[in-house]
LUMGU-346603 format. One record per residue (C-alpha): z, x, y; residue in three letters. Coordinates in nm, 4 decimals, padded with zeros to 6 digits, m for minus. Last residue first. Example, Ala and Ser with C-alpha at 12.3 -4.5 7.8 and 13.67 -1.06 7.14 Angstrom:
BEGIN
+----------+----------+----------+------+
:       up :     east :    north : type :
+----------+----------+----------+------+
:  00.7140 :  01.3670 : m00.1060 :  SER :
:  00.7800 :  01.2300 : m00.4500 :  ALA :
+----------+----------+----------+------+
//
This chain:
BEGIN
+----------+----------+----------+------+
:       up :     east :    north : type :
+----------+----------+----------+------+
:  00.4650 :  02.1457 : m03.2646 :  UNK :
:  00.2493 :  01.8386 : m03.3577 :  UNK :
: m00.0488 :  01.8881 : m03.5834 :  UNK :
: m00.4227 :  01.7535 : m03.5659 :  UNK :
: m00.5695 :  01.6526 : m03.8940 :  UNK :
: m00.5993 :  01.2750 : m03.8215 :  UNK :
: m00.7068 :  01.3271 : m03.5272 :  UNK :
: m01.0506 :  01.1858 : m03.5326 :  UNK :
: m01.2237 :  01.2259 : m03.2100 :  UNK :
: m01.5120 :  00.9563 : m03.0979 :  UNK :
: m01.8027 :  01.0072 : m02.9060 :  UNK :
: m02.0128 :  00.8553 : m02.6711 :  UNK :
: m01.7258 :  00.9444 : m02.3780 :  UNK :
: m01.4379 :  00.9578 : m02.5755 :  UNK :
: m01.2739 :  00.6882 : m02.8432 :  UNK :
: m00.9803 :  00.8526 : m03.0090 :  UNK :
: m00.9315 :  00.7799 : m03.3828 :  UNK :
: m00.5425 :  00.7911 : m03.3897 :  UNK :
: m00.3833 :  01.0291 : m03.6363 :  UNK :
: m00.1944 :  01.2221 : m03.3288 :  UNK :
: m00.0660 :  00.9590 : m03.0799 :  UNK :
: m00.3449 :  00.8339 : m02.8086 :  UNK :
: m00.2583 :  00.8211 : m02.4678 :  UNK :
: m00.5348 :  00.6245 : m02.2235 :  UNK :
: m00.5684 :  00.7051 : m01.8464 :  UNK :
: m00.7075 :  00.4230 : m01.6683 :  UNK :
: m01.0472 :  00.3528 : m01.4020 :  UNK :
: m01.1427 :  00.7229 : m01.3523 :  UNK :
: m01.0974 :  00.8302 : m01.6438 :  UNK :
: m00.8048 :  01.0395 : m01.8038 :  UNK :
: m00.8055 :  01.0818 : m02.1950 :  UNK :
: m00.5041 :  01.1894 : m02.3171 :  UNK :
: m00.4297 :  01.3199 : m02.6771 :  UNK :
: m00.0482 :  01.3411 : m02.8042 :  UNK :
:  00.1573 :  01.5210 : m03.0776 :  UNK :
:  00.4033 :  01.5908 : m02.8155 :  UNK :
:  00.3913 :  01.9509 : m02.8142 :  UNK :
:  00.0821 :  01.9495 : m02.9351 :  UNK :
: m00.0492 :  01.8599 : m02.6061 :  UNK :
: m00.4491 :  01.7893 : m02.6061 :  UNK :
: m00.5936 :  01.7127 : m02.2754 :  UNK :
: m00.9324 :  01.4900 : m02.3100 :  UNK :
: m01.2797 :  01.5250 : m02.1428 :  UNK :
: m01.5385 :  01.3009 : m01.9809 :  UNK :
: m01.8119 :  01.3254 : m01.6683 :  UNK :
: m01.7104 :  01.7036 : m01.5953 :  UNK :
: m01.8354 :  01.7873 : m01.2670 :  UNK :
: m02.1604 :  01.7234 : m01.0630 :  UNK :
+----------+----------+----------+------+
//
């Protein structure tokens, strides 16, 4: 079965992946992050 979408957060960069199985995307903090059916604003999120 496994995990059909999920994202890696690193605030040490200030970055949000998303790996699929067809392309990886990196997303900079303040980005509106398309995942799955949703979508992730990180507009609040803070680098280390």
């Amino acid at each position: 079965m496994g995990v059909p979408v999920y994202a890696h957060i690193d605030p040490g960069s200030g970055t949000l992946t998303v790996p699929s199985a067809s392309r990886r995307s990196t997303y900079p903090f303040g980005d509106t992050v398309p995942l799955g059916d949703w979508t992730i604003d990180t507009s609040k999120f803070r680098s280390r």
